[in-house]
C-alpha positions as CSV (number, residue, x, y, z in Angstrom):
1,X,88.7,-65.1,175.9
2,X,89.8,-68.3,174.5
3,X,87.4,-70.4,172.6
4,X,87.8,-73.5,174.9
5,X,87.7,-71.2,178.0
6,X,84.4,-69.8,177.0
7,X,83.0,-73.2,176.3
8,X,84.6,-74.8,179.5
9,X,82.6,-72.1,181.2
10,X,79.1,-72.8,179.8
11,X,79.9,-76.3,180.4
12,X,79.9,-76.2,184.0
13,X,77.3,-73.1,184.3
14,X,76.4,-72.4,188.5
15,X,73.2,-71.2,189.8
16,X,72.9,-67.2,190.0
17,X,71.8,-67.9,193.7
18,X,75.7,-69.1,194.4
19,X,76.8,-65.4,194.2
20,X,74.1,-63.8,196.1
21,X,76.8,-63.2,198.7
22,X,79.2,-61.5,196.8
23,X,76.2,-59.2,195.2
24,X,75.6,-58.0,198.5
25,X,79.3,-57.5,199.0
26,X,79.2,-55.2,196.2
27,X,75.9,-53.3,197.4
28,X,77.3,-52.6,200.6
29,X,80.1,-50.9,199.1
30,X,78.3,-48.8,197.0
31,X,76.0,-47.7,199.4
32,X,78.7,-47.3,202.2
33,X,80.7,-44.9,199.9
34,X,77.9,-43.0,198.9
35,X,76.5,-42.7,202.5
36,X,80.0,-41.5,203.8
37,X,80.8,-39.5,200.9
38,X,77.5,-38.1,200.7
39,X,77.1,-36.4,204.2
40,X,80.7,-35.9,204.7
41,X,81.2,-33.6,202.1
42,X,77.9,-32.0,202.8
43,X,78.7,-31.6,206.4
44,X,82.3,-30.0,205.8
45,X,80.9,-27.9,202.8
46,X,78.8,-26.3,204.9
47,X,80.8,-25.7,208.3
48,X,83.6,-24.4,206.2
49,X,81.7,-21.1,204.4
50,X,80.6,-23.0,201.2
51,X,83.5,-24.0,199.1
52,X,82.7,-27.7,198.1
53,X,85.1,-29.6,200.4
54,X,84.6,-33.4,198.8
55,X,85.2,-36.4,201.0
56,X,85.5,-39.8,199.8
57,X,87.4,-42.9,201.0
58,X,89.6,-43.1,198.3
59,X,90.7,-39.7,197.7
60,X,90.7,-38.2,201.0
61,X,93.7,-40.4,202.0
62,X,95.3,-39.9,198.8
63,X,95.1,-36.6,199.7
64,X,96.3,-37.0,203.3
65,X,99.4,-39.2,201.9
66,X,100.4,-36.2,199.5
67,X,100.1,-34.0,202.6
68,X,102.3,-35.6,204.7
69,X,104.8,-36.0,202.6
70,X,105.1,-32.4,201.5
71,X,105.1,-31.7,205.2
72,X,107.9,-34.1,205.8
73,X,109.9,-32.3,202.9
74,X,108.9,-28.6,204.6
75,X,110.4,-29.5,207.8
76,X,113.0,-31.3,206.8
77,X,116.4,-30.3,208.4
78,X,119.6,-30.9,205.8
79,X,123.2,-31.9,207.7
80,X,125.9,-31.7,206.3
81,X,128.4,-34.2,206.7
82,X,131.8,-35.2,205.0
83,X,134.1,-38.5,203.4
84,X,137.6,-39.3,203.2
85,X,138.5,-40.7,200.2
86,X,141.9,-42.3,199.0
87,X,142.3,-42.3,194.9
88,X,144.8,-44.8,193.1
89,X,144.8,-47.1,190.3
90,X,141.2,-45.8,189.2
91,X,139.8,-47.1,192.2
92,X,137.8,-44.1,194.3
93,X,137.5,-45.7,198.1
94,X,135.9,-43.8,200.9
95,X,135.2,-43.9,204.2
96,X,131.7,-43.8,206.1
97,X,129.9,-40.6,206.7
98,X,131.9,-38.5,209.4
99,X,130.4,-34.8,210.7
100,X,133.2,-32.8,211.4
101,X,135.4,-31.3,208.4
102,X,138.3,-31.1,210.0
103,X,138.2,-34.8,211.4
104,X,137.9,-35.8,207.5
105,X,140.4,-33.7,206.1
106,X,142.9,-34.8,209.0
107,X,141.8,-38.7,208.2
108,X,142.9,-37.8,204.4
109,X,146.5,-35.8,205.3
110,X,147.3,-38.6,207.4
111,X,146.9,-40.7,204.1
112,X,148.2,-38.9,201.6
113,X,151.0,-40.5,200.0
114,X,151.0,-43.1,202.2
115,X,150.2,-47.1,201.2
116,X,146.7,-48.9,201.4
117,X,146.2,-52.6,202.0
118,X,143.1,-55.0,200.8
119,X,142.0,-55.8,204.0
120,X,138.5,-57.8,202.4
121,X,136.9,-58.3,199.1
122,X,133.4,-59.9,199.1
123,X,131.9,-61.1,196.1
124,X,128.4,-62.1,195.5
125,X,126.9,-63.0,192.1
126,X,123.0,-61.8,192.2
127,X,120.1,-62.1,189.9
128,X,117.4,-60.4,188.8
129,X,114.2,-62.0,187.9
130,X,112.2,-60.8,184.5
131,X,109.7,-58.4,185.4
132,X,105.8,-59.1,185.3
133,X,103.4,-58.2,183.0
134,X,101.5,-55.2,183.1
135,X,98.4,-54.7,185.2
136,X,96.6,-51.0,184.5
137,X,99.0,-49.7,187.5
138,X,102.2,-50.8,186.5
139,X,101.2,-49.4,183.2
140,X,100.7,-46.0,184.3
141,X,103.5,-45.7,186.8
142,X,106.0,-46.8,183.8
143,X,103.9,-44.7,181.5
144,X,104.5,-41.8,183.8
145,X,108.3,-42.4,184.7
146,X,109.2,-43.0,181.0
147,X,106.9,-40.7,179.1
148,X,105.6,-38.4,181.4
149,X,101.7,-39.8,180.6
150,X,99.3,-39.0,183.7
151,X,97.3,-41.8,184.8
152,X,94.5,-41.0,183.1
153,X,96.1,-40.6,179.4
154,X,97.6,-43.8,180.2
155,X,93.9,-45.0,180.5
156,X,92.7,-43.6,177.4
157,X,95.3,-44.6,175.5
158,X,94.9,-47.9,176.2
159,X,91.5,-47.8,176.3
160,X,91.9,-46.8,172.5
161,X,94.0,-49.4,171.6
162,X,91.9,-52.2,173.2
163,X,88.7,-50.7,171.3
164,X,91.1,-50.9,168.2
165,X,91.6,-54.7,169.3
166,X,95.4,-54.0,169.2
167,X,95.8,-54.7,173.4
168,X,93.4,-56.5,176.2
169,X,91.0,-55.3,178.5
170,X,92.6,-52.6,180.1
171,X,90.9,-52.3,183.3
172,X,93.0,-55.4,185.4
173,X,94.8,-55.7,189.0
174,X,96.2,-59.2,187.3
175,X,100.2,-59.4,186.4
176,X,99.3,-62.8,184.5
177,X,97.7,-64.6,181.8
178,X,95.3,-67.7,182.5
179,X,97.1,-71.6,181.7
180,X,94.6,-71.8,178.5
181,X,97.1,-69.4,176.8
182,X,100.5,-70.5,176.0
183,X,99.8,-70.7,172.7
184,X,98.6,-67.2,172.3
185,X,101.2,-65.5,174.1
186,X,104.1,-67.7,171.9
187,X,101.8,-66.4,169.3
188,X,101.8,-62.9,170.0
189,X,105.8,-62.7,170.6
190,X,106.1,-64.1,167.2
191,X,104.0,-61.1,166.0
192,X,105.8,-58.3,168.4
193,X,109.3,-59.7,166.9
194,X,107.9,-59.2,162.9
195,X,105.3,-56.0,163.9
196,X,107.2,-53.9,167.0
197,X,109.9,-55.0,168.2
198,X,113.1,-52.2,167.5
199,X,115.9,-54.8,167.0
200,X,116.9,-58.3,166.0
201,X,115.0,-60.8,168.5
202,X,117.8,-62.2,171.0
203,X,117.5,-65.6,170.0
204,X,116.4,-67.5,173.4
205,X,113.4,-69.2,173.5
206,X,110.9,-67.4,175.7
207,X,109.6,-68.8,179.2
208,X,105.6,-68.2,178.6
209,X,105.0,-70.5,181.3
210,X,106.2,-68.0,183.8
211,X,103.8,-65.8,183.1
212,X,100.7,-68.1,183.5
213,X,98.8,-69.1,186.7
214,X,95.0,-68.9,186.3
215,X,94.8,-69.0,190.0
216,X,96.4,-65.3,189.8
217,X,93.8,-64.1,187.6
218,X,90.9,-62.1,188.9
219,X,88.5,-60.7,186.3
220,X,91.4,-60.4,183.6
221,X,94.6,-61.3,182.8
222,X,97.8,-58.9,182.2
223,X,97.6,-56.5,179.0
224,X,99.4,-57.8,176.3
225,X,98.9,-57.1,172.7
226,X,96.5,-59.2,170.4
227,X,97.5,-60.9,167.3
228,X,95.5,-58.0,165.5
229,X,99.2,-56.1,165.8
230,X,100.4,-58.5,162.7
231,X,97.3,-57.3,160.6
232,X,97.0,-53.6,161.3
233,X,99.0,-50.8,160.1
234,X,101.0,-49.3,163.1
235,X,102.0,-45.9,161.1
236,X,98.5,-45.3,161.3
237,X,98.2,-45.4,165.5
238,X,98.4,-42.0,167.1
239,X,102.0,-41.4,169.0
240,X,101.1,-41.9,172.2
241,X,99.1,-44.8,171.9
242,X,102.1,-46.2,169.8
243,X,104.1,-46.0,173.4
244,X,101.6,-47.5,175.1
245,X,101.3,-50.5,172.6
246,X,105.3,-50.4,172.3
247,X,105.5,-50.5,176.2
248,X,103.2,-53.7,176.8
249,X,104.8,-55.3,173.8
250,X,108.0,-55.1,174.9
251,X,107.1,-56.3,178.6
252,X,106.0,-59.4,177.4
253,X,109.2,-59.9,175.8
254,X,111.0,-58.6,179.2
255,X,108.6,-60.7,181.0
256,X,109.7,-64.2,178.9
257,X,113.3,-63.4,178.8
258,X,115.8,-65.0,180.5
259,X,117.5,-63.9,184.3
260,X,119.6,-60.7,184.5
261,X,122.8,-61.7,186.6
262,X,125.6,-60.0,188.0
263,X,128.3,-59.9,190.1
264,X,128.8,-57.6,192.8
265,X,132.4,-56.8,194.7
266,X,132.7,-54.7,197.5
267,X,136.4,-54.4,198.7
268,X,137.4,-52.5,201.9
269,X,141.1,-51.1,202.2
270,X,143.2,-50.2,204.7
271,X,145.4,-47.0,204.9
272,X,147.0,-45.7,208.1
273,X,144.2,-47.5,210.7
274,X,141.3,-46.4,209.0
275,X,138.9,-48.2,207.0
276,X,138.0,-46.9,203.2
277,X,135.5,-49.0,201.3
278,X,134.5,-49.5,197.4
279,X,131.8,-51.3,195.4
280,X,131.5,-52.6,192.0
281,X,129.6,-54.5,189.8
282,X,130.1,-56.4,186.1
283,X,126.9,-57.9,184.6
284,X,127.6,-61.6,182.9
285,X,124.3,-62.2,181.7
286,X,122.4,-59.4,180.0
287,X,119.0,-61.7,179.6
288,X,115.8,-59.6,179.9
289,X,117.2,-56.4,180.4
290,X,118.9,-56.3,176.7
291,X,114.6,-55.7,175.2
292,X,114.3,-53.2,178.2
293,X,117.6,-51.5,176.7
294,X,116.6,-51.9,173.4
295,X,113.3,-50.0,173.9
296,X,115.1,-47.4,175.9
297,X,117.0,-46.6,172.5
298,X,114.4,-46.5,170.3
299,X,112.2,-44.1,172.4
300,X,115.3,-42.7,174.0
301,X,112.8,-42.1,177.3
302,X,112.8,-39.4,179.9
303,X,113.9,-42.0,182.8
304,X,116.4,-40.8,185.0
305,X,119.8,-42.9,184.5
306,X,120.4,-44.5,187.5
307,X,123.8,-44.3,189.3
308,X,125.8,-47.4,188.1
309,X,128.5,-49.0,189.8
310,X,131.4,-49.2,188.1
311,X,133.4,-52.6,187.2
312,X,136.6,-52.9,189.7
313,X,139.9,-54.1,188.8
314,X,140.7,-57.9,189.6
315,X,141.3,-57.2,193.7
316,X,143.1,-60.1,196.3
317,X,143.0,-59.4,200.2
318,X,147.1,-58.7,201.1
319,X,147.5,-56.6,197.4
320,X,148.7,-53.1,198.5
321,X,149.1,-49.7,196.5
322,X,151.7,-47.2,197.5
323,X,151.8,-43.4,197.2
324,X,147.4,-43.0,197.6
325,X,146.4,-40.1,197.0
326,X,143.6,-38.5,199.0
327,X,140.2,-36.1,198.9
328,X,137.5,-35.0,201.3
329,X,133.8,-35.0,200.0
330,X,131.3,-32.7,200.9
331,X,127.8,-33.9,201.0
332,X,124.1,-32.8,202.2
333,X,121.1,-35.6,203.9
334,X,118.5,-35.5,201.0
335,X,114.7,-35.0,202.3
336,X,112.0,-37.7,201.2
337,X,111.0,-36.8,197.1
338,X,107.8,-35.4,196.2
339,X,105.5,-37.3,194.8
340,X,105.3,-38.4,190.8
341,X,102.2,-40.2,189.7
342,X,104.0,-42.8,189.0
343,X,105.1,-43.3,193.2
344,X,101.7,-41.6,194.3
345,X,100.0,-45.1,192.2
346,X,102.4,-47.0,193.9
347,X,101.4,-45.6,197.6
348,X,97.4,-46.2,196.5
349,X,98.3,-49.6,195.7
350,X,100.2,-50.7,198.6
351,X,98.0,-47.8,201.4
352,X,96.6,-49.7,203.9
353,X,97.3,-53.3,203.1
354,X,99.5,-54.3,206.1
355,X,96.1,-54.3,207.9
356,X,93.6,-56.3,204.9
357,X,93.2,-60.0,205.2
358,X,95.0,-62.3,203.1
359,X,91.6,-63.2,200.9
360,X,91.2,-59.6,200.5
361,X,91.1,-59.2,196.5
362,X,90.8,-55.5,196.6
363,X,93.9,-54.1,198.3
364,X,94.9,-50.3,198.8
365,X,93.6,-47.3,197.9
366,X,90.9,-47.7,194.9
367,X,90.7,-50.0,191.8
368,X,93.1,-50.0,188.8
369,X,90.6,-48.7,187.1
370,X,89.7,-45.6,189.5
371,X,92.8,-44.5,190.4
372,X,93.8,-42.2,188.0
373,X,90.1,-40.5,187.7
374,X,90.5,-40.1,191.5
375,X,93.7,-38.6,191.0
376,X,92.1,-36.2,188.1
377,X,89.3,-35.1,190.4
378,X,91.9,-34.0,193.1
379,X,93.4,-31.8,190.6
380,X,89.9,-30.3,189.3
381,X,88.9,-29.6,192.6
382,X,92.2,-27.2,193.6
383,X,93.2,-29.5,196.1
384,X,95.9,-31.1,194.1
385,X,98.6,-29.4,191.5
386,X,100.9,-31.0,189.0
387,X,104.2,-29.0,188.8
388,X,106.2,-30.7,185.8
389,X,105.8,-34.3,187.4
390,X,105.6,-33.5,191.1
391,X,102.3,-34.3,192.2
392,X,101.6,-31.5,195.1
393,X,99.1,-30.4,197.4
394,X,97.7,-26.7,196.6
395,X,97.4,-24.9,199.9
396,X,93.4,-25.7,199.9
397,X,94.1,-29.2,200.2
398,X,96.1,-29.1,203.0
399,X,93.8,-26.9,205.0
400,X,91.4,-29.5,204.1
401,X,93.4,-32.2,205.8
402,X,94.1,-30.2,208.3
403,X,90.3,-30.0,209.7
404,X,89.1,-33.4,208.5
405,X,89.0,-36.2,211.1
406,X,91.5,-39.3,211.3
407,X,88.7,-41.5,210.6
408,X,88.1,-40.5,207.1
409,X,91.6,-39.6,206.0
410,X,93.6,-43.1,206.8
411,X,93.3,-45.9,204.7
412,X,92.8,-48.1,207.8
413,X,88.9,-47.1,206.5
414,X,89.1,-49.2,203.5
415,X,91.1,-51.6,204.9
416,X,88.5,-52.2,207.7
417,X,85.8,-52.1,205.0
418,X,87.2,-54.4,203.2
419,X,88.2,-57.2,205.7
420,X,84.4,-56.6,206.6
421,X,83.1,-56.9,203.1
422,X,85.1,-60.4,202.1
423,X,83.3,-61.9,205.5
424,X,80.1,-60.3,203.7
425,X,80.8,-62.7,200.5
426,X,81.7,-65.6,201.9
427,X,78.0,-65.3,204.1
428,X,79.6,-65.0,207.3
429,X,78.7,-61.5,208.2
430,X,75.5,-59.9,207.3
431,X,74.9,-57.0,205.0
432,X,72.3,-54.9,207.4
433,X,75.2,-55.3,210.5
434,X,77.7,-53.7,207.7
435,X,75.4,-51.0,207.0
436,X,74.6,-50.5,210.4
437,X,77.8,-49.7,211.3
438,X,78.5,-47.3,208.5
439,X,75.4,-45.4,209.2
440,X,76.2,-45.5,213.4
441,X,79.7,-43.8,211.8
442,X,78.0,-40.8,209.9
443,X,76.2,-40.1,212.4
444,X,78.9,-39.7,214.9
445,X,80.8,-37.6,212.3
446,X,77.5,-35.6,212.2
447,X,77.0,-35.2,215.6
448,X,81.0,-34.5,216.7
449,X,81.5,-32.3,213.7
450,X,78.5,-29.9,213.8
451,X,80.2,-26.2,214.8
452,X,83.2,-24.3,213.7
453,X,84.8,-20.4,214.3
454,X,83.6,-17.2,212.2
455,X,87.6,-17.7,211.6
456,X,87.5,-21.5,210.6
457,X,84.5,-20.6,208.0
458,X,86.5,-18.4,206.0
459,X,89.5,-20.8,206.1
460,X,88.8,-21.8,202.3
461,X,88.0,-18.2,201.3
462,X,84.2,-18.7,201.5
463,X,82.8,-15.3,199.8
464,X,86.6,-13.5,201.0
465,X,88.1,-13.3,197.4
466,X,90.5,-11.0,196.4
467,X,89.2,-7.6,194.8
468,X,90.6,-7.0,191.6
469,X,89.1,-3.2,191.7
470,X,86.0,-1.2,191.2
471,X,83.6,-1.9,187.7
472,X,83.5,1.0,186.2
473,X,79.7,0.4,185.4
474,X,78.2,0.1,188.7
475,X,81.1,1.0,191.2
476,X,80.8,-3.3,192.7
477,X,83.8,-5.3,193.6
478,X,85.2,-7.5,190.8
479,X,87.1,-10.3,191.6
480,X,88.9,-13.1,190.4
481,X,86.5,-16.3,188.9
482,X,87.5,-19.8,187.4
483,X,86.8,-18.3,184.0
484,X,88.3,-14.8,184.3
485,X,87.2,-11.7,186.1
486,X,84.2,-10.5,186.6
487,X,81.7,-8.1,188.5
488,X,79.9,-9.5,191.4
489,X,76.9,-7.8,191.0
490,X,76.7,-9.0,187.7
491,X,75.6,-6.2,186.1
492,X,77.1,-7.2,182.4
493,X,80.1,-5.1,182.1
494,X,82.6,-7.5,180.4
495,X,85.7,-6.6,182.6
496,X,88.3,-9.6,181.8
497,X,88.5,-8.3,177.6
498,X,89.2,-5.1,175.6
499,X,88.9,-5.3,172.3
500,X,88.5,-8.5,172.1
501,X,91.2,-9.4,173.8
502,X,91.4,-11.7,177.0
503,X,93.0,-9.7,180.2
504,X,95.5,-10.6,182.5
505,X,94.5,-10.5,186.2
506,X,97.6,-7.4,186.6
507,X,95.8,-6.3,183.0
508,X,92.2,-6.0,184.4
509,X,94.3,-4.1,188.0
510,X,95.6,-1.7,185.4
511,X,92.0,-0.8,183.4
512,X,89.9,-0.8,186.9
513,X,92.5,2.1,187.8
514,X,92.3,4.0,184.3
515,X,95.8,3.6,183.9
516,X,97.2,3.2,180.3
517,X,97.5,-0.8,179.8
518,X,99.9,-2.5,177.0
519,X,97.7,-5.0,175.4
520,X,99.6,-7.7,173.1
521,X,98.5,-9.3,170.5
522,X,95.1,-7.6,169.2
523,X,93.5,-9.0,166.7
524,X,93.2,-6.1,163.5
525,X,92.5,-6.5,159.4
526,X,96.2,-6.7,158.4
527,X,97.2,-9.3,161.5
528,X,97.8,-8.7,165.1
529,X,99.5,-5.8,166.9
530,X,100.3,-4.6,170.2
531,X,98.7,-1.0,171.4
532,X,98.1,1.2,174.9
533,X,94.9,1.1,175.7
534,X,93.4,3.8,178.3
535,X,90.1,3.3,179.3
536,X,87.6,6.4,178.8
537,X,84.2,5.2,179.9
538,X,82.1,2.3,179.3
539,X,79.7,1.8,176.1
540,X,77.0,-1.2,175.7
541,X,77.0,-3.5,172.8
542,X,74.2,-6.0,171.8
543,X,74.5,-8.5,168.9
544,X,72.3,-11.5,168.1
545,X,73.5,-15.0,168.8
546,X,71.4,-17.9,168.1
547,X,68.6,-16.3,167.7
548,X,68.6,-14.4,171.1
549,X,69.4,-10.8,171.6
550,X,73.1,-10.6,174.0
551,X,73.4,-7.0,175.6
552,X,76.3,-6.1,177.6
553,X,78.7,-3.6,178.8
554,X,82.5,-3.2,177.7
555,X,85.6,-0.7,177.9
556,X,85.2,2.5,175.6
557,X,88.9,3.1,175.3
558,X,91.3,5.3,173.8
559,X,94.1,3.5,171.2
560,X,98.1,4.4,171.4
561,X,100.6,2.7,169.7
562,X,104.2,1.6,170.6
563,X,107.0,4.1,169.3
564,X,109.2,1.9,167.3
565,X,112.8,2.0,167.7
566,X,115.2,3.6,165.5
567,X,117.0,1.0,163.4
């Protein structure tokens, strides 16, 4: 958004008819995605008893990948298996996995007290390259692994800030900035070290030009902050839009920093024919990752600390240590993680792109920008649970894989799309064939998919739910709703409260059956308290609301309260 940009732009103005191609690129992906998700989720609505069963291109194989993986981790089979280890001068070397117990601990007697000989020592200095700059993904997923942020707060926030003018468009697949703007970015670092930054600047000069390449810039560049940051009051910003503003500050700085390097040894001994091995590593040029650590203090984050190698002592091949001393390890095979938001991102970004064409611009599973509302409506619809930050699949959504086709639950669907739909904007494959061939698709679906069981239909508990007990107005069933329970003949007995209080599910049990209930927290004159209540009846209640008369039905009960103990 450069001033010269802008005017470059206008400068050198191209005919609307130029991108008539890539318009219909566009329309054919609307209308294919409404077509498919359209009838598909009609069609499997309606075989399966009525529970709304949503298909979509995007979030059907999100689905599917968060399926498979908890089925990997249900069937997984853990092995135990053991290590030999011999211990001297602080060194800890072990040797490779072996499965039978005994075989270890004889490996380690046999070695015990005995001497050890450096047999190798490799060394290899390695370097890590600064990170990039955030695009809306890698926001989210560090937003998530640091912070704990879903996708879509991530979103919001930053959507906040950029309406505040404190960051960039949000909404961008691009990792960097355009060439026009080395002189903002130097700009804006000089503003993160005076407005953000949680220690004394290290003192290099920063590398902008790494992080520019206009030719790796779609519709925006990277989120960075704006120069607003040196005019705004930052106690003022809300906490978690503070992270946010704090993350993509301090990635520029990451992302303009100089090489991480290190040196790693790995030494292999041996004692009494047997081979024990051990790795270190010594760092001998901080560079980038001192702002990353620097950050990591100020917001001391939630970030697992990663296993570190530790530094070993100065090690020659021929050096020999007398009078080891031994251990056996025990140790389990670990089954694949369940997924965070932060790795489920990462699996929608990279889904399907081993079969997209190189000039494919939109790889994986959905946009930057749609991810996380896909991910949101997963969760809304019961198909998807978050359990601290597992992201898992409820048991409805894994019935719903289950009887879904291939076709609609592999990413090879957008990846086909896709391939089809850059051939569409370059002109070289027409927009009715494309359409064609998605509507010769739903109808195939249609006509396969068209009959199910009396057992299949009630798979998804279409009409079957579970009977809480008897209302005690008019004898129907009440059962369990999204908003509490409640009578399904509807007759206007209010069976989820008493006395104004909202019921449990084992409360509302208790009341059907007459039974004397414990209620906490009723709301009285002096404050709350906590009383028995046992319902005797039902009386009717009407009060004006609005304007309108409300009648309705509700417990007459009979009050006890508590004993209280003896001091």
């Amino acid at each position: 958004m450069e001033e010269s940009a802008i005017r470059e732009g206008f400068e050198n103005l191209q005919p609307g008819s130029d991108y008539d191609n890539l318009y219909h690129s566009a329309l054919c992906r609307q209308r294919a995605d409404w077509l498919v998700g359209l009838n598909g989720t009609r069609l499997f609505t309606v075989l399966y008893g009525g529970k709304v069963l949503k298909v979509g291109r995007v979030q059907t194989p999100t689905l599917a990948m968060l399926v498979e993986r908890e089925e990997k981790i249900r069937n997984f089979k853990k092995e135990q298996y053991y290590m030999a280890h011999i211990l001297m001068d602080g060194i800890d070397a072990a040797t490779e996995r072996i499965d039978d117990k005994p075989q270890a601990e004889s490996i380690a007697a046999a070695c015990e007290r005995g001497a050890a000989t450096v047999s190798s020592v490799t060394k290899e200095k390695k370097t890590i390259q600064p990170p990039k700059l955030y695009d809306l993904t890698t926001l989210q997923r560090d937003a998530n692994r640091l912070f704990g942020f879903t996708a879509k707060q991530t979103l919001e926030y930053t959507q906040s800030l950029y309406e505040k003018k404190l960051v960039t468009y949000p909404r961008t697949d691009s990792q960097y900035l355009s060439d026009d703007m080395e002189d903002t970015a130097r700009a804006v670092i000089r503003a993160i070290y005076k407005a953000v930054l949680f220690e004394e600047p290290s003192g290099a000069e920063p590398d902008v030009k790494r992080v520019m390449d206009s030719k790796k810039v779609t519709d925006h560049h990277a989120i960075i902050p704006t120069m607003e940051i040196a005019v705004t009051d930052l106690s003022s910003v809300p906490e978690g839009e503070m992270k946010i503003l704090s993350l993509a500050a301090n990635r520029l700085l990451c992302a303009t920093g100089e090489k991480h390097e290190y040196e790693t040894v790995k030494a292999e001994f041996r004692c009494n024919e047997t081979i024990f091995t051990v790795s270190g590593k010594s760092v001998t040029e901080n560079g980038w990752k001192n702002f990353e650590a620097a950050f990591r203090r100020s917001y001391k984050t939630v970030e697992d600390k990663e296993k570190e190698d530790k530094k070993l002592p100065e090690l020659a091949e021929g050096m020999t240590f007398e009078g080891v001393q031994t251990k056996v390890s025990e140790h389990f095979t670990q089954p694949p993680k369940h997924f965070t938001e932060d790795s489920l991102l990462s699996a929608m970004e990279r889904a399907g792109a081993e079969d997209m064409g190189d000039e494919v611009e939109r790889k994986g599973l959905g946009t930057p920008a749609t991810r996380a509302d896909v991910i949101e409506k997963l969760v809304k619809d019961g198909f998807v649970k978050r359990e601290k930050k597992q992201m898992l699949p409820t048991e409805d959504g894994v019935k719903l894989i289950t009887v879904l086709p291939d076709a609609v639950k592999s990413p090879k669907l957008t990846a086909d799309w896709e391939n089809a739909l850059t051939l569409v904007s370059k002109g070289e494959y027409s927009m009715q064939e494309f359409i064609g061939g998605i509507e010769d698709m739903v109808k195939e679906l249609v006509q396969t998919y068209n009959s199910v069981s009396d057992e299949q239909k009630s798979m998804f508990g279409g009409g079957a739910q579970e009977s809480l007990g008897k209302c005690p107005k008019c004898g129907g069933d009440v059962v369990k709703g999204k908003f509490g329970a409640y009578c399904k003949n509807k007759c206007g007995m209010n069976v989820s409260r008493a006395m104004g209080a909202a019921l449990t599910d084992s409360q509302v049990k208790s009341m059907l059956e007459g039974k004397k209930t414990l209620v906490k927290g009723l709301k009285g004159k002096k404050g709350s308290y906590d009383a028995y209540l046992t319902p005797e009846g039902v009386e009717d209640y009407s009060y004006t609301k609005d304007g309108k008369e409300i009648n309705g039905s509700q417990y007459k009960v009979k009050l006890e309260f508590p004993k209280k103990k003896a001091d």
